[in-house]
VEXSEBA-701839 format. One record per residue: residue in three letters; chain; x, y negated, z of N, C-alpha, C, O, CB in turn. Coordinates in steps of 0.001 Angstrom, whole numbers, plus 524288, in hexadecimal, padded with zeros to 5 digits. Glycine has a CB too. Layout:
<rec residuo="Ala" cadena="A" n_X="X" n_Y="Y" n_Z="Z" ca_X="X" ca_Y="Y" ca_Z="Z" c_X="X" c_Y="Y" c_Z="Z" o_X="X" o_Y="Y" o_Z="Z" cb_X="X" cb_Y="Y" cb_Z="Z"/>
...
This chain:
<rec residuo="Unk" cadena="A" n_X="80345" n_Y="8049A" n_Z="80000" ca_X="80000" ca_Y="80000" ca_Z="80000" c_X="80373" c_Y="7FB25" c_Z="80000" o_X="80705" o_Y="7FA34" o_Z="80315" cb_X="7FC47" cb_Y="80003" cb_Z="804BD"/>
<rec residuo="Unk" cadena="A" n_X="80201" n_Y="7F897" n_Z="7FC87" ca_X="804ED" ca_Y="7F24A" ca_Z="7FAEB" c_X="804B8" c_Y="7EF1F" c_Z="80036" o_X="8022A" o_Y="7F227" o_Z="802EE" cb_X="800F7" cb_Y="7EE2B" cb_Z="7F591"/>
<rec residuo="Unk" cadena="A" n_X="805AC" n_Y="7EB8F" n_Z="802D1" ca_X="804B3" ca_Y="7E717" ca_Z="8067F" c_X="80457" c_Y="7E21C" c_Z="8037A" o_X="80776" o_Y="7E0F4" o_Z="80002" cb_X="80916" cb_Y="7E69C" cb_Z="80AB2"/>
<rec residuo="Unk" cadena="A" n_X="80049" n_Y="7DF1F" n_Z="804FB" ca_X="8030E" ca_Y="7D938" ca_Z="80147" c_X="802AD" c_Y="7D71C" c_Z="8052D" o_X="8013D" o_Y="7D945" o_Z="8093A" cb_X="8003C" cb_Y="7D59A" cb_Z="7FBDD"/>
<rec residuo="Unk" cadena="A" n_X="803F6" n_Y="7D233" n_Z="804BB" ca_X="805B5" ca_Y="7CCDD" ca_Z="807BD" c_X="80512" c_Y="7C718" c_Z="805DE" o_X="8061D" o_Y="7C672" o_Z="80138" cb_X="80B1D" cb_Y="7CD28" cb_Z="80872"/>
<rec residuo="Unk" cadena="A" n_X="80364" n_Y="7C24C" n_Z="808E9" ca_X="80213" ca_Y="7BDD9" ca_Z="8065D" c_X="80497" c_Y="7BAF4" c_Z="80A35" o_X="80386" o_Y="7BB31" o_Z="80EE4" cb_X="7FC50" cb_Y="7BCAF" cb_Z="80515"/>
<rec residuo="Unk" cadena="A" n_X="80A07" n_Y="7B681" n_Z="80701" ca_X="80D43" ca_Y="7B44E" ca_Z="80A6A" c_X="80D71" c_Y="7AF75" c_Z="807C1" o_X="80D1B" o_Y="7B02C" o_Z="80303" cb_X="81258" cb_Y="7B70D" cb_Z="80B83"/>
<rec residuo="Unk" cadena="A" n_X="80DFC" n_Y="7A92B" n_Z="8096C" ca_X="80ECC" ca_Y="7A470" ca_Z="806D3" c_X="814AD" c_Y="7A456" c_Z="806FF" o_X="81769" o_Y="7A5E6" o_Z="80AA2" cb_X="80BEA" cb_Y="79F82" cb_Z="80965"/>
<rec residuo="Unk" cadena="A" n_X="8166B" n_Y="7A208" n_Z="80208" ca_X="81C23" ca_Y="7A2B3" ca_Z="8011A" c_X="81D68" c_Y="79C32" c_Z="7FDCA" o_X="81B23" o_Y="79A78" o_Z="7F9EA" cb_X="81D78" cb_Y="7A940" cb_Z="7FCB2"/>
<rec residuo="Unk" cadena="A" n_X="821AE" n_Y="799B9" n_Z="800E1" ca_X="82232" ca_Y="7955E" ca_Z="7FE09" c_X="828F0" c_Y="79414" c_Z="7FE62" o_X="82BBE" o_Y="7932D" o_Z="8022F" cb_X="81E12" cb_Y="790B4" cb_Z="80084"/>
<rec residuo="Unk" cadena="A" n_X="829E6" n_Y="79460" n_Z="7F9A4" ca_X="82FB2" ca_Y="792D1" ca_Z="7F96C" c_X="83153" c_Y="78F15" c_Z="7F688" o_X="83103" o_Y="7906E" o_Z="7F1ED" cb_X="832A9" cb_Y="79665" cb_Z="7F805"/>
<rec residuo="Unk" cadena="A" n_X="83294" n_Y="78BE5" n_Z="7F6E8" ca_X="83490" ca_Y="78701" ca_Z="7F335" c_X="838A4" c_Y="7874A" c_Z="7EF56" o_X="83C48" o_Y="78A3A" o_Z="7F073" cb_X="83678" cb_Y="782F7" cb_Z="7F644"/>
<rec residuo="Unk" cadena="A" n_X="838D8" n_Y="784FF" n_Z="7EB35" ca_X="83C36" ca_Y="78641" ca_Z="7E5EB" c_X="842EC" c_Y="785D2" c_Z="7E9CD" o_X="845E5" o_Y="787A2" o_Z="7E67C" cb_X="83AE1" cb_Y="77FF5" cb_Z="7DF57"/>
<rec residuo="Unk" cadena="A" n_X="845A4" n_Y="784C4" n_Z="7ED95" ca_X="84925" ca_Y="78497" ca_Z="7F048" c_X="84A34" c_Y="78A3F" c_Z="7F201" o_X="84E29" o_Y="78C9D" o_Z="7F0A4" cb_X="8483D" cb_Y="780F6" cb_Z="7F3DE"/>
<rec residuo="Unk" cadena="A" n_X="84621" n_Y="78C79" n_Z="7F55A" ca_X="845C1" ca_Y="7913E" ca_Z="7F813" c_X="8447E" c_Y="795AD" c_Z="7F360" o_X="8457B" o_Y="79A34" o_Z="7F4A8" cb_X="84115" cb_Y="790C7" cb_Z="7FCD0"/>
<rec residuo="Unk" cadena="A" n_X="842F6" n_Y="79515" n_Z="7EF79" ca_X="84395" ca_Y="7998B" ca_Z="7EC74" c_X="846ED" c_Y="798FB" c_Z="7EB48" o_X="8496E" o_Y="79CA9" o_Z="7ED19" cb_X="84118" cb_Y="79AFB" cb_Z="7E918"/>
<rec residuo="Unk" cadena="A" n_X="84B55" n_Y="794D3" n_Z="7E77E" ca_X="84EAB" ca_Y="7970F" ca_Z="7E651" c_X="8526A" c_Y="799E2" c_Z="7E845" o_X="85561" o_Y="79C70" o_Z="7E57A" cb_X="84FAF" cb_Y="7952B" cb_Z="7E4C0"/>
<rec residuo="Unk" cadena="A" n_X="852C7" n_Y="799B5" n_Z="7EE9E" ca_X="8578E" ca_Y="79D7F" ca_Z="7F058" c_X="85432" c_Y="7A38A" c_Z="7ED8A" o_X="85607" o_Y="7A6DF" o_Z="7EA98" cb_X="858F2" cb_Y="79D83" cb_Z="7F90B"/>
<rec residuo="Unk" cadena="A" n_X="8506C" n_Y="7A33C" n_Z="7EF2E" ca_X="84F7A" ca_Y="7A9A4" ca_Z="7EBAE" c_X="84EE1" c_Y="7A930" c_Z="7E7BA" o_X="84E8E" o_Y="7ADBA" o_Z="7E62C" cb_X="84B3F" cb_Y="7AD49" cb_Z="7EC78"/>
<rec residuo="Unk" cadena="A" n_X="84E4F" n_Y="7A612" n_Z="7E3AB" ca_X="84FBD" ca_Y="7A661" ca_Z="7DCA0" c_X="855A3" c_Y="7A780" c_Z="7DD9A" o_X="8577D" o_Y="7ABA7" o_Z="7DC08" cb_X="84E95" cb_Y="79F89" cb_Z="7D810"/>
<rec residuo="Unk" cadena="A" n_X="85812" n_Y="7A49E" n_Z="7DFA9" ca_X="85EAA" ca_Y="7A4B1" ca_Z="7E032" c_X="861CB" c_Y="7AB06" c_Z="7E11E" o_X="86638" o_Y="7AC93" o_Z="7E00F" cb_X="86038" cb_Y="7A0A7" cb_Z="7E633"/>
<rec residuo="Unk" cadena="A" n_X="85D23" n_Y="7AD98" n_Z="7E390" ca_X="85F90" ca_Y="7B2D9" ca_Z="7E6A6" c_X="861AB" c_Y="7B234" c_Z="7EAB1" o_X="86412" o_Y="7B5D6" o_Z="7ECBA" cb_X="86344" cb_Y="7B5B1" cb_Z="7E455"/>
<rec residuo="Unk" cadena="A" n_X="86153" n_Y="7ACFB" n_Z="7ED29" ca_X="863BB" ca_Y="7AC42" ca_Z="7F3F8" c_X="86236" c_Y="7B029" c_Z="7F776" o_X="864B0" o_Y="7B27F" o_Z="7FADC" cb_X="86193" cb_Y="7A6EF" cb_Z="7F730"/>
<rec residuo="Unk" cadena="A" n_X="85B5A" n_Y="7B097" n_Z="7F540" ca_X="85854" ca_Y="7B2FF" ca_Z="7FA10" c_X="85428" c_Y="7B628" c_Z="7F4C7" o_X="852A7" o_Y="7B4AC" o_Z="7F075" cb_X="854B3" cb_Y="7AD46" cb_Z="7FFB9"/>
<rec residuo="Unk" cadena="A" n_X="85377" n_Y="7BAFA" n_Z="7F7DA" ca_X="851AB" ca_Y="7BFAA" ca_Z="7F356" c_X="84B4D" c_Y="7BF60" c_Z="7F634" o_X="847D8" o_Y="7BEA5" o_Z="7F2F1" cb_X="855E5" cb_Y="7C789" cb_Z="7F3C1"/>
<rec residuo="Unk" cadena="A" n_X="84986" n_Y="7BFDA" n_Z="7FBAB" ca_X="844B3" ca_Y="7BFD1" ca_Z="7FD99" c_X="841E4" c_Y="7BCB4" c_Z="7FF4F" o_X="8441F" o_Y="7B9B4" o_Z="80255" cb_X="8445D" cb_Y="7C1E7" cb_Z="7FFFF"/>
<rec residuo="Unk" cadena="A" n_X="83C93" n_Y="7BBC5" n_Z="7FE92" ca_X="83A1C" ca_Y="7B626" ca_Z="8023B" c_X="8369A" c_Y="7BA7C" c_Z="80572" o_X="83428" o_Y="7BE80" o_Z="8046F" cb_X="8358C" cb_Y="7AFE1" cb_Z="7FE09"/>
<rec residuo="Unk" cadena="A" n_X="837BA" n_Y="7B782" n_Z="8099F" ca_X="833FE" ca_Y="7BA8F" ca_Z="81059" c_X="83068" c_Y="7B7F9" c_Z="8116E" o_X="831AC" o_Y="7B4B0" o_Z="814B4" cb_X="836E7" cb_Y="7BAB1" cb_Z="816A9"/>
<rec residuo="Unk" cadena="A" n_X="82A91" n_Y="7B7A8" n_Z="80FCB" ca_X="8275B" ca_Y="7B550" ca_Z="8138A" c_X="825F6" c_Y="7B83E" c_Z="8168B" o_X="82761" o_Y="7BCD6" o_Z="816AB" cb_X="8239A" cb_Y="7B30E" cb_Z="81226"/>
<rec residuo="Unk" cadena="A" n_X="8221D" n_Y="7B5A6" n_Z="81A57" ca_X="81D5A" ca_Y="7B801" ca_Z="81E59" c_X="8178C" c_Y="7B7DC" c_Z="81B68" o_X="81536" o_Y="7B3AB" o_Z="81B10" cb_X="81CD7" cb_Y="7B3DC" cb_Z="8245B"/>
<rec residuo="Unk" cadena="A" n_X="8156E" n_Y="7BC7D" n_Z="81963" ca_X="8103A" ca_Y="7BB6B" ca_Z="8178B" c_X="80B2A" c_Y="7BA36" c_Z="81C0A" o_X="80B59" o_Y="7BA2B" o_Z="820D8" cb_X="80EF5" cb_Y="7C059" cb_Z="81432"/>
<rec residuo="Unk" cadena="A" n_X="8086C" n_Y="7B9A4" n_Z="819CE" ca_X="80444" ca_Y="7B7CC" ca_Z="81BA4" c_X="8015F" c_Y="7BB64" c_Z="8202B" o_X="7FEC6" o_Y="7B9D3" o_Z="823E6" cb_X="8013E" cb_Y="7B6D3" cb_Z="81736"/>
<rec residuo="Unk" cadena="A" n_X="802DA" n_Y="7C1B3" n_Z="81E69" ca_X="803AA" ca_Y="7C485" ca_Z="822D1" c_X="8073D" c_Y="7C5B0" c_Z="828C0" o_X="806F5" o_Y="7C992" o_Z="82B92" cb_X="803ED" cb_Y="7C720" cb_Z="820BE"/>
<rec residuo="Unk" cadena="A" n_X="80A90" n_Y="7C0E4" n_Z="8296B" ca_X="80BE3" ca_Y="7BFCB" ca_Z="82B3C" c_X="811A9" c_Y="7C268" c_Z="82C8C" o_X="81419" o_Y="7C116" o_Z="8307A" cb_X="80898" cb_Y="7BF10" cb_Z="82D06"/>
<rec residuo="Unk" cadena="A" n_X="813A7" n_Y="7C650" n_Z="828CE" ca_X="81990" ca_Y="7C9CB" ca_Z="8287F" c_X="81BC6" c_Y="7C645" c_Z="82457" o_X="81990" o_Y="7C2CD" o_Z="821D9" cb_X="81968" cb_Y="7D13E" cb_Z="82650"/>
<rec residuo="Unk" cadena="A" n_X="8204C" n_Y="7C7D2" n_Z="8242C" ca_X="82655" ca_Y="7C726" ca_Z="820B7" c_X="8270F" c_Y="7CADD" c_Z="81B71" o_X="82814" o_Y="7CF8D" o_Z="81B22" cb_X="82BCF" cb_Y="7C922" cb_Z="82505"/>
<rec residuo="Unk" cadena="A" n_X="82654" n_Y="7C7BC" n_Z="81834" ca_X="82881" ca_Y="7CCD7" ca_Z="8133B" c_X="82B6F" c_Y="7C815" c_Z="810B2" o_X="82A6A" o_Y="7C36A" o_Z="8113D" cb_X="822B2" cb_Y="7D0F7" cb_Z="80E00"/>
<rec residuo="Unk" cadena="A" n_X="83059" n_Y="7CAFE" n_Z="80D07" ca_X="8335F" ca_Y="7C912" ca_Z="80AFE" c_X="83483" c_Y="7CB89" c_Z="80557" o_X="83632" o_Y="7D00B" o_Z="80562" cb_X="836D7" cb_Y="7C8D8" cb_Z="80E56"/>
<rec residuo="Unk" cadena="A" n_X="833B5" n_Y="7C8CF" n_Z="7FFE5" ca_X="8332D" ca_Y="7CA94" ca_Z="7FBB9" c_X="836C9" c_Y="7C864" c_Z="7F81A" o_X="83834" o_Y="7C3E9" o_Z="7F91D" cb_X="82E9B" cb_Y="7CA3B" cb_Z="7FA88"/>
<rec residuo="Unk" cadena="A" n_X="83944" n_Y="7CB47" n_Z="7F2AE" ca_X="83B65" ca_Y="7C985" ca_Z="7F10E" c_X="839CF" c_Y="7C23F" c_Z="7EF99" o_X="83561" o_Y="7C0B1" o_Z="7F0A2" cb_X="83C15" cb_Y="7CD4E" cb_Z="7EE30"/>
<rec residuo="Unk" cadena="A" n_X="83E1C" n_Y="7BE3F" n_Z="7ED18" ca_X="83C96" ca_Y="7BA23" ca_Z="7EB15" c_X="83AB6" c_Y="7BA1E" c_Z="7E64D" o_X="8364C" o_Y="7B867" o_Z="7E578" cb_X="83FA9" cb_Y="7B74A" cb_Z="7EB61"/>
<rec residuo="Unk" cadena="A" n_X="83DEF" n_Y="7BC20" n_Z="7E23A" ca_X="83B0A" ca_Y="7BDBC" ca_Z="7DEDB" c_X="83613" c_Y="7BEB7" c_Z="7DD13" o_X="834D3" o_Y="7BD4B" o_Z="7D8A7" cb_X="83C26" cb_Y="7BFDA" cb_Z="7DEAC"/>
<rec residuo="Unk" cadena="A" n_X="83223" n_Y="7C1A1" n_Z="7E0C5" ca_X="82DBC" ca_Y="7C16E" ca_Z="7DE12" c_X="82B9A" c_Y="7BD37" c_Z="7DDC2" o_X="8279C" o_Y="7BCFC" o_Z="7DB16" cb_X="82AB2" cb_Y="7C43F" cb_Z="7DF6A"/>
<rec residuo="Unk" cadena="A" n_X="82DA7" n_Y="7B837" n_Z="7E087" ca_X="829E4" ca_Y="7B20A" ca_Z="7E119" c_X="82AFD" c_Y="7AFAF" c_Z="7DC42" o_X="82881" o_Y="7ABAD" o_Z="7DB50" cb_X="82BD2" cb_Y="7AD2D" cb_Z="7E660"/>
<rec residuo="Unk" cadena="A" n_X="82EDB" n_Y="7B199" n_Z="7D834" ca_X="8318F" ca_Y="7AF84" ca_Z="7D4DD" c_X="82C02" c_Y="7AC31" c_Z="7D0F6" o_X="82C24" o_Y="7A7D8" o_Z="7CEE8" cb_X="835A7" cb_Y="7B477" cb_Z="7D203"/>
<rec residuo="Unk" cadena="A" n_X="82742" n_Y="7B062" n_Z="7D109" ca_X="82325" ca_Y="7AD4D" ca_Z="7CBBD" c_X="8224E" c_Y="7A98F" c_Z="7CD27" o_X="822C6" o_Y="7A613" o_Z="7C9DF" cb_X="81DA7" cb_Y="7AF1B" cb_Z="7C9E0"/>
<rec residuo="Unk" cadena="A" n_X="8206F" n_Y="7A7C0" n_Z="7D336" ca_X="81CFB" ca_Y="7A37A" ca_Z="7D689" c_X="8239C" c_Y="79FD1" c_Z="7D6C9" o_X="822FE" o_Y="79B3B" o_Z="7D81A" cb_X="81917" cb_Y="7A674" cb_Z="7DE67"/>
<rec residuo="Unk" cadena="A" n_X="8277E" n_Y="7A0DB" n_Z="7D611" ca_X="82998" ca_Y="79A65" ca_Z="7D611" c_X="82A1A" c_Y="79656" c_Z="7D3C2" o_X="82CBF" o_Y="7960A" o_Z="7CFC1" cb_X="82CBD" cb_Y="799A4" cb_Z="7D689"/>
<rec residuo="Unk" cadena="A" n_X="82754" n_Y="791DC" n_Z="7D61C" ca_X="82798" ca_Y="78D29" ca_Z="7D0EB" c_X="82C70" c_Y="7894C" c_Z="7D353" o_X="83028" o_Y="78B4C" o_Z="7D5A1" cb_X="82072" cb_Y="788BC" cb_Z="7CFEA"/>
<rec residuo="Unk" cadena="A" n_X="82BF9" n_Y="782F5" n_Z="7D278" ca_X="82FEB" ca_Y="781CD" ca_Z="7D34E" c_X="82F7C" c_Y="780C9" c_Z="7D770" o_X="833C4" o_Y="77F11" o_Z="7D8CA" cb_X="831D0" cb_Y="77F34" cb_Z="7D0DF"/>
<rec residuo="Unk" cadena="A" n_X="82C33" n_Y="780B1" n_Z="7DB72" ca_X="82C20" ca_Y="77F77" ca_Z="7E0FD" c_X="82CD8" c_Y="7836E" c_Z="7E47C" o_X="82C48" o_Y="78315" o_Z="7E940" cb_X="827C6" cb_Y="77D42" cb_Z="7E255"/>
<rec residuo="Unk" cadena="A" n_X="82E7A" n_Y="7885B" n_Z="7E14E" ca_X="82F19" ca_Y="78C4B" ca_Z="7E33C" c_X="82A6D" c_Y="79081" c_Z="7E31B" o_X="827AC" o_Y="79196" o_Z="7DF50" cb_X="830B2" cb_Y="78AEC" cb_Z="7E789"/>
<rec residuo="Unk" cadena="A" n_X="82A3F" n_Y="7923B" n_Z="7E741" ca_X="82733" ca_Y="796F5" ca_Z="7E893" c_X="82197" c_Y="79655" c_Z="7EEDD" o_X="822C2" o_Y="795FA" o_Z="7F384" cb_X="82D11" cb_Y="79BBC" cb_Z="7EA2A"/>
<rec residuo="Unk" cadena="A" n_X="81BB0" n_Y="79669" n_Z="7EC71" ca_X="818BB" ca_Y="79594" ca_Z="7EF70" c_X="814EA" c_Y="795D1" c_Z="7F014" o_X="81261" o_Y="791FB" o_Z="7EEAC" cb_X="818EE" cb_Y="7938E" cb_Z="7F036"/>
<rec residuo="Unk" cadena="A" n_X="811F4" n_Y="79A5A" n_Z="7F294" ca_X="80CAF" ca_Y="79B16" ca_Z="7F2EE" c_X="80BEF" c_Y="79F2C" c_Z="7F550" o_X="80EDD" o_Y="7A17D" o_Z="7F858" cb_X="80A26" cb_Y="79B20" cb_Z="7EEB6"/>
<rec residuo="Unk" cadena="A" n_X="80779" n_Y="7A041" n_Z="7F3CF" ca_X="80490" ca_Y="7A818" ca_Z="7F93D" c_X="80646" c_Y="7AC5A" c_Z="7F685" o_X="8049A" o_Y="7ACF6" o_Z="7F20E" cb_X="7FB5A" cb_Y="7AA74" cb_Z="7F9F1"/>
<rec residuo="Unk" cadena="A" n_X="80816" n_Y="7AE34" n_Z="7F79E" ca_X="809A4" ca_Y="7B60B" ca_Z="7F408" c_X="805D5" c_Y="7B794" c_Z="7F693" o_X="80223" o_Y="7B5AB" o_Z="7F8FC" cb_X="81060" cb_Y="7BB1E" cb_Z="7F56F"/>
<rec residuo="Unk" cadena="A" n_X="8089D" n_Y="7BE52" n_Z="7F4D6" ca_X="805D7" ca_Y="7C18F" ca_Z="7F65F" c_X="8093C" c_Y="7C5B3" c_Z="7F405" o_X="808FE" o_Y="7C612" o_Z="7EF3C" cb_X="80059" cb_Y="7C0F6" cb_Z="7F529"/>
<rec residuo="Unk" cadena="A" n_X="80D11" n_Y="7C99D" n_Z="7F718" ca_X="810F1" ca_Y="7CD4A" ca_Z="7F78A" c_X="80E5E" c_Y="7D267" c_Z="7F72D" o_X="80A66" o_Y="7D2BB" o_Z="7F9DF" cb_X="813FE" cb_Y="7CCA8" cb_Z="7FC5A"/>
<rec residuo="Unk" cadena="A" n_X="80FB4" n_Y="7D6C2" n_Z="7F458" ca_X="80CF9" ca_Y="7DC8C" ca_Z="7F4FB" c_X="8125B" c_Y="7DF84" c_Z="7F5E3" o_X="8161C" o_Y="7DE63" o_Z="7F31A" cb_X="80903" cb_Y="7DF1C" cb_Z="7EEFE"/>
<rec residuo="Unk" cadena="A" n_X="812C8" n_Y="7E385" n_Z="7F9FC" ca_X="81759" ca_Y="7E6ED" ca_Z="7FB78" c_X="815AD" c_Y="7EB90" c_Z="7FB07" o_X="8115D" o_Y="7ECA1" o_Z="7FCDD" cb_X="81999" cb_Y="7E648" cb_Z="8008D"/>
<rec residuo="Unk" cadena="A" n_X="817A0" n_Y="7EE06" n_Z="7F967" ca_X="81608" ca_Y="7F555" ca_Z="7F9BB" c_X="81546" c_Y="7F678" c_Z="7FE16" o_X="81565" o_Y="7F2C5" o_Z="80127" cb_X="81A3A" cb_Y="7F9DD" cb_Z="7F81E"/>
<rec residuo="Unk" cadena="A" n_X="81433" n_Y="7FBC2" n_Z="8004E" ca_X="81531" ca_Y="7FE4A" ca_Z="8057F" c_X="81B7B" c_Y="7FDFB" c_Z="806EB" o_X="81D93" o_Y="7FD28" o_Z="80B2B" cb_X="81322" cb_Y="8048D" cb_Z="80541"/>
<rec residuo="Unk" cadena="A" n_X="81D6A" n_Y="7FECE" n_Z="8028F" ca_X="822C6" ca_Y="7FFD9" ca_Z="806AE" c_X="82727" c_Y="7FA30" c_Z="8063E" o_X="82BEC" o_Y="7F9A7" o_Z="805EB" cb_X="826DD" cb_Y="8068A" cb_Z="8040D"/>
<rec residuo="Unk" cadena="A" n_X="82259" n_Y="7F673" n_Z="80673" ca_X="82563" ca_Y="7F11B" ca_Z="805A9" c_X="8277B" c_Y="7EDA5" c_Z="8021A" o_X="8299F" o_Y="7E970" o_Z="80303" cb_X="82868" cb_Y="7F14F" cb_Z="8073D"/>
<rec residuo="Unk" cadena="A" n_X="826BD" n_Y="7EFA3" n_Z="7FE39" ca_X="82901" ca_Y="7EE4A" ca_Z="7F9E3" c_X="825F8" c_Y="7EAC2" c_Z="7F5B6" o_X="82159" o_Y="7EB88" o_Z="7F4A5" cb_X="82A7C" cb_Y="7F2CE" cb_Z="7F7E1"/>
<rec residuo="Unk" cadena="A" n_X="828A8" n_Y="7E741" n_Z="7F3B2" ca_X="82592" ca_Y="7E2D9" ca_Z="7EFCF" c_X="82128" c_Y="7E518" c_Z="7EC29" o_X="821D9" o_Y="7E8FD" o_Z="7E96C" cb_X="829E9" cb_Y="7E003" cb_Z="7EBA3"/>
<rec residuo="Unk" cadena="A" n_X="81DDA" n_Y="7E319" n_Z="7EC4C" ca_X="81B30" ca_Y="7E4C2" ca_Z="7E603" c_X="818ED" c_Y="7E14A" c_Z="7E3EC" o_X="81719" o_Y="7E22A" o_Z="7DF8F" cb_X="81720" cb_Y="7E8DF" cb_Z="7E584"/>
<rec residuo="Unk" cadena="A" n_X="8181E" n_Y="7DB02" n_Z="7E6D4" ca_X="815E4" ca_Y="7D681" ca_Z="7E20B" c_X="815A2" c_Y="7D23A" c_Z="7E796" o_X="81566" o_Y="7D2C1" o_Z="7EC5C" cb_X="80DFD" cb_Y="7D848" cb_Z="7DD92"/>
<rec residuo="Unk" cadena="A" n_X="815D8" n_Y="7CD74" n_Z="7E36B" ca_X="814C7" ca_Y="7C960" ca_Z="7E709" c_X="810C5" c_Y="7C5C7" c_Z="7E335" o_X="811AD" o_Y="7C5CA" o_Z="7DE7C" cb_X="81A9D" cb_Y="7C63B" cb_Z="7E94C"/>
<rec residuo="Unk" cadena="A" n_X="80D0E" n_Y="7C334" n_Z="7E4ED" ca_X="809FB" ca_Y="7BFBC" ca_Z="7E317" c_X="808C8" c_Y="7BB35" c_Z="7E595" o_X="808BB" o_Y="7BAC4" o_Z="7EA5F" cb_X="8065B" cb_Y="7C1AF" cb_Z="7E229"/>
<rec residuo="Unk" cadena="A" n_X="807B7" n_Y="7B77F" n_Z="7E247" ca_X="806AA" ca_Y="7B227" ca_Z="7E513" c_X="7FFC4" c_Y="7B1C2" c_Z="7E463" o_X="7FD22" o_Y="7B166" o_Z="7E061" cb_X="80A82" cb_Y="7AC58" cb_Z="7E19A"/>
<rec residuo="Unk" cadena="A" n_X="7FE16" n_Y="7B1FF" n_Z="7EA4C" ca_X="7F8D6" ca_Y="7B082" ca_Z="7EA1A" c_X="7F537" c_Y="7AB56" c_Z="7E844" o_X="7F06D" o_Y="7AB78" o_Z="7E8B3" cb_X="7F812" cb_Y="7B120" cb_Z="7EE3C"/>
């Protein structure tokens, strides 16, 4: 069984680029459920404009933890 998750995520064209750069490979929020998950940067790559990165997702993990999609609500 999948889990999903709905977390607000806002990073400014400054703070992404250390992860466009490869400084930093993961962004960690706290979702709305109130835990810690940490996902590649990469998948935010469609949603960045020039102000960066900003709005509601919504994360799906397998059972055994593992990525399988991220969407912006």
């Amino acid at each position: 069984m999948n889990t999903k998750v709905q977390f607000y995520l806002k990073l400014t064209k400054e703070e992404f680029l250390a992860y466009y750069q490869g400084h930093k490979l993961f962004v960690r929020v706290r979702t709305h459920q109130g835990f810690t998950i940490q996902f590649r940067a990469k998948h935010l790559r469609q949603w960045v404009t020039v102000d960066g990165v900003e709005g509601e997702f919504e994360i799906i993990f397998d059972k055994s933890k593992q990525f399988v999609s991220l969407r912006m609500l």
